[in-house]
C-alpha positions as CSV (number, residue, x, y, z in Angstrom):
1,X,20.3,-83.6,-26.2
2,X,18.9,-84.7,-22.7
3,X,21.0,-85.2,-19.9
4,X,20.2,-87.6,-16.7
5,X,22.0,-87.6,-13.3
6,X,23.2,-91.0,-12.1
7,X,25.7,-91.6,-8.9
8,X,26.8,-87.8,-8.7
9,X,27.9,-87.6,-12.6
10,X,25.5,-86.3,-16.0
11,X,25.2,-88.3,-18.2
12,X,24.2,-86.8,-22.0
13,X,21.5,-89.1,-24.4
14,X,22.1,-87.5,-27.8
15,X,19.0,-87.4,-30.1
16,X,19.4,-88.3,-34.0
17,X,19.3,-84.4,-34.8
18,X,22.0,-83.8,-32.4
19,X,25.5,-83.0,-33.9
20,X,27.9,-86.4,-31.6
21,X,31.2,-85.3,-30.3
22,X,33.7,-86.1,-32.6
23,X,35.2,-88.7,-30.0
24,X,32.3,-91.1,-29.7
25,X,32.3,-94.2,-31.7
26,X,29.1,-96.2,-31.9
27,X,29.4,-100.1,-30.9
28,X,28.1,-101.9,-33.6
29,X,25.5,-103.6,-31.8
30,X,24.1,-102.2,-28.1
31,X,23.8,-106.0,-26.9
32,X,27.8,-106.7,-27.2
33,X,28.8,-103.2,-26.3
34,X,30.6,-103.1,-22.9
35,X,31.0,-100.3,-20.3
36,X,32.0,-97.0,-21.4
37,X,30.8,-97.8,-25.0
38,X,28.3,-95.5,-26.9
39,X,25.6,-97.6,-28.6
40,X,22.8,-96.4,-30.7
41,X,19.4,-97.9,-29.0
42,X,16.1,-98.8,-30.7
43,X,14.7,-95.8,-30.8
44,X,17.5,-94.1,-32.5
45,X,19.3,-92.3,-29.9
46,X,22.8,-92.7,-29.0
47,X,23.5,-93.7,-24.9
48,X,26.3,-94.7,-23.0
49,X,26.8,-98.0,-21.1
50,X,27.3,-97.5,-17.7
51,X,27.0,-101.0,-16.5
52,X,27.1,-105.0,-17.9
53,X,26.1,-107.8,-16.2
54,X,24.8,-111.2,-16.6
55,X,22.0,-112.9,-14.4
56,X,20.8,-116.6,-13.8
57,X,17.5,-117.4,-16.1
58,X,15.2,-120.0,-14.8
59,X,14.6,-121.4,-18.2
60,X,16.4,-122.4,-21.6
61,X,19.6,-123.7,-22.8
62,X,21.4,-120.8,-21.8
63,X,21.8,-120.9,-17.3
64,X,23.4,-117.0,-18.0
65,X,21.4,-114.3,-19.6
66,X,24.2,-110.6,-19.7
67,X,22.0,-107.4,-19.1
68,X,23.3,-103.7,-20.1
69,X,22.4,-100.6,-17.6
70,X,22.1,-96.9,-18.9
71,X,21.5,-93.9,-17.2
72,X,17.6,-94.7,-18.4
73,X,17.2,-98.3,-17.1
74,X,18.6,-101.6,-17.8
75,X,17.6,-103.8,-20.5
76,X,18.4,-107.7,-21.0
77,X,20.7,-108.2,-23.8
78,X,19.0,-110.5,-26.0
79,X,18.2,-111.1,-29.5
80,X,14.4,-110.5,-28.7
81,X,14.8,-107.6,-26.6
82,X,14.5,-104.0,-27.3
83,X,16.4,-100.7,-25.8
84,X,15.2,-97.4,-25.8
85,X,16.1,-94.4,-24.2
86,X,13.0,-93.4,-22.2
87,X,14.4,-92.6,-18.6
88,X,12.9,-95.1,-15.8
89,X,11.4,-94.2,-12.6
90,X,14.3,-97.1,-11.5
91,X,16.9,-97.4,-14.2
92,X,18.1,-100.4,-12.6
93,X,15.1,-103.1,-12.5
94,X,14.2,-104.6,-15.9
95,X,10.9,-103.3,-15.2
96,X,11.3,-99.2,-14.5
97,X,9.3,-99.8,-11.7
98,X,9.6,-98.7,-8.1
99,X,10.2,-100.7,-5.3
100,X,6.9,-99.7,-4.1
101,X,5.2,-100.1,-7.1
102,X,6.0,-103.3,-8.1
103,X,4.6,-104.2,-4.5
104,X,1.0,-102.8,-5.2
105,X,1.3,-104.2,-8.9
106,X,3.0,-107.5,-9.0
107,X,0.9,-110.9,-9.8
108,X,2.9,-113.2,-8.3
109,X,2.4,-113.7,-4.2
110,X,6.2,-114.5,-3.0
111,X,7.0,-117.2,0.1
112,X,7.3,-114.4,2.3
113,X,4.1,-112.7,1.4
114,X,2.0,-116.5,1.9
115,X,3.7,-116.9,5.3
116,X,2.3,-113.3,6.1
117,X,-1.1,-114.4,5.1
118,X,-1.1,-117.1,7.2
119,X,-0.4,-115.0,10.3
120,X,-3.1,-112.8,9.4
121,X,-5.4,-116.0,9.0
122,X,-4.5,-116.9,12.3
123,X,-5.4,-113.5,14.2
124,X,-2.1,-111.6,13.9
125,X,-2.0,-108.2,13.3
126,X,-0.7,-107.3,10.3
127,X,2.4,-105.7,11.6
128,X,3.8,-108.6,13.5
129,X,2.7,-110.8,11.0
130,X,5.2,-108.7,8.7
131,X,7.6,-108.7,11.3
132,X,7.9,-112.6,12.1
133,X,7.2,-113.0,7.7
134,X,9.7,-110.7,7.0
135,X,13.5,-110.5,7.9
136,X,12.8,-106.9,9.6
137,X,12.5,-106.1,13.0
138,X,11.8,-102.6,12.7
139,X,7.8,-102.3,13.7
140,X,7.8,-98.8,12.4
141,X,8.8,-100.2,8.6
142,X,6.5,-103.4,9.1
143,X,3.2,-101.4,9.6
144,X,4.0,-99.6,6.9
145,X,5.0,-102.4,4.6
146,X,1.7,-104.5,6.0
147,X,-0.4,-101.9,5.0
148,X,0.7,-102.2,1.5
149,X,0.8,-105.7,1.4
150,X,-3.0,-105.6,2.3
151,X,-4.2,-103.6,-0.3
152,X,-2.9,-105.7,-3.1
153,X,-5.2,-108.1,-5.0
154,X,-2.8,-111.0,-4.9
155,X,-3.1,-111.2,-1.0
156,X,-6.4,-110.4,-0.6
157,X,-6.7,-113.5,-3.2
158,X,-4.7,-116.1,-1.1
159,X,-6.0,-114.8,2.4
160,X,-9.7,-115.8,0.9
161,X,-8.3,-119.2,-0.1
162,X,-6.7,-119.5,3.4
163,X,-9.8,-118.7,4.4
164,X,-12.1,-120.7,2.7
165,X,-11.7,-124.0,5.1
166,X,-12.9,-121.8,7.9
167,X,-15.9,-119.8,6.4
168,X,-16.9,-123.5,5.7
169,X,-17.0,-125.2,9.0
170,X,-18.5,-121.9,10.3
171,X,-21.4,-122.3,7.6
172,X,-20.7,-118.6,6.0
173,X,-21.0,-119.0,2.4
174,X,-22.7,-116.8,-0.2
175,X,-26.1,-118.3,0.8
176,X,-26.2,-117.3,3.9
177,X,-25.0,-113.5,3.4
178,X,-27.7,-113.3,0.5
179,X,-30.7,-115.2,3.2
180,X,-29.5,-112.8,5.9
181,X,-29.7,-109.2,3.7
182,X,-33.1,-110.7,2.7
183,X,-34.2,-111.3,6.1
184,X,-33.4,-107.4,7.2
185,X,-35.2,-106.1,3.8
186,X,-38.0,-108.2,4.5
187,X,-38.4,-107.8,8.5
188,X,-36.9,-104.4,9.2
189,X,-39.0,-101.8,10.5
190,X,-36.7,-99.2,10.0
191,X,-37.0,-97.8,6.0
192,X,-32.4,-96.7,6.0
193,X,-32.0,-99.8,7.1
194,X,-34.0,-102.1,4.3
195,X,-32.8,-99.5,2.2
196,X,-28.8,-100.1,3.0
197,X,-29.3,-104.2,2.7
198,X,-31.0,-103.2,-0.9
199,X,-28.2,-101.7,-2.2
200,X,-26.0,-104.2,-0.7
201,X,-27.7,-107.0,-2.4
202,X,-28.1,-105.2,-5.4
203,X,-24.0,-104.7,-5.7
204,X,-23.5,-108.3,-4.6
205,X,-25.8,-109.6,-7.5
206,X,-24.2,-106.8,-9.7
207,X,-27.8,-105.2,-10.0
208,X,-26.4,-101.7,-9.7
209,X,-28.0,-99.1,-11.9
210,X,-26.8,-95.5,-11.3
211,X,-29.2,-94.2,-13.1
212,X,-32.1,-95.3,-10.7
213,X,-32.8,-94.2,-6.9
214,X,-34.7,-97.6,-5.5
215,X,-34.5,-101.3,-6.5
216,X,-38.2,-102.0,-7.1
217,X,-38.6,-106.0,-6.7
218,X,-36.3,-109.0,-5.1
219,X,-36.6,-112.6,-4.7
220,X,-40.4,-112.1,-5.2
221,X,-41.5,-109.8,-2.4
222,X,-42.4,-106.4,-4.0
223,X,-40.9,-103.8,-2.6
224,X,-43.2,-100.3,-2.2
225,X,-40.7,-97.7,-2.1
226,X,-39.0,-95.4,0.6
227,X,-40.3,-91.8,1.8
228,X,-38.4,-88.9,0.2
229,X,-36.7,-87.6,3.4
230,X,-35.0,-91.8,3.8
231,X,-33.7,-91.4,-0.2
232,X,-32.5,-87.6,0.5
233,X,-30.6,-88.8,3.7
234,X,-29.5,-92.4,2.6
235,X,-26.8,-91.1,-0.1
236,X,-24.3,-94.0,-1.8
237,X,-20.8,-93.3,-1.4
238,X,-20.3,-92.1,-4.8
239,X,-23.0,-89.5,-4.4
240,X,-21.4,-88.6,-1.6
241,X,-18.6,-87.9,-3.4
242,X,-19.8,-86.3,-6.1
């Protein structure tokens, strides 16, 4: 038997080789049972139902879809859907995710999350931008918040679309950051400095080789090598690292 802590009170999840008080009786089916019943989920075990509800679905016949809540998670009560008995790191999304989690992970960039973007395309730092995006006027939260917000994929996807119009009128496009690297391999007098736009390119182009120390030859001009002291001081990240 486990037992799992919800709003002050324990709540027990009894495994199949667990002996059940002799005052529990097992709804039929976990997707009709109501608060306070016992149901046996999925995965055999036998859990209580703590809360029932019913949410608004954005597609189908149906405009009402009822949920059930454990002290484990919550679980839509469908014919499709499954319930098991795993506890949640947030029993009470659909999901098990954290707030915070679901920020770094979700796909889909919310009306909030474009306005930011649009600040931050405009010059705004990213903790007004969150602040005037946002209904928050706590700057302490909102730096925090635009910091996550910033490392996501889905915003850093949008701010290069918003983007896009003005790296075009300015003439930056990949052609030019390719001509310029080659311009510092090729007229650089200084070996860490060719050496740096090398790996640079070569990451761009997805050249990378870890198993090499020098790229060799690009874009025709042959390339004779760097002295041992440049390759022992010019160290990639990862060697660094390592």
């Amino acid at each position: 038997m486990k037992k799992y802590k919800v709003n002050g009170g324990w709540h027990n999840v009894y495994e199949p080789e667990d002996e059940l008080p002799e005052d529990i009786e097992i709804a039929t089916n976990w997707r009709d049972a109501q608060v306070g019943d016992w149901v046996r989920a999925d995965d055999d075990n036998v859990i209580q139902v703590l809360r029932r509800g019913s949410m608004l679905r954005a597609k189908g016949k149906h405009k009402e879809s009822a949920y059930i809540g454990t002290c484990t998670g919550t679980f839509p009560a469908t014919s499709s859907s499954k319930m098991d008995t795993s506890r949640r790191q947030n029993i009470y999304s659909f999901g098990g995710k954290s707030e915070a989690e679901s920020v770094l992970t979700r796909d889909n960039i919310t009306k909030n999350e474009i306005v930011f973007v649009q600040y931050i395309t405009a010059g705004m730092n990213p903790k007004d931008a969150y602040l005037k995006a946002f209904n928050t006027k706590n700057p302490g939260y909102a730096n925090i918040k635009a910091g996550q917000l910033l490392k996501t994929e889905r915003i850093n996807t949008h701010m290069k679309k918003e983007l896009e119009p003005v790296m075009e009128a300015l003439g930056l496009d990949e052609s030019f950051v390719l001509k310029n690297i080659k311009e510092v391999i090729l007229s650089s007098d200084k070996d860490d400095t060719r050496l740096k736009a090398l790996f640079k390119l070569s990451d761009i182009m997805d050249m990378e080789d870890k198993q090499k120390t020098s790229v060799t030859q690009i874009s025709g001009a042959v390339f004779q090598g760097f002295s041992d002291n440049v390759l022992e001081e010019v160290k990639r990240p990862e060697e660094l690292g390592e």
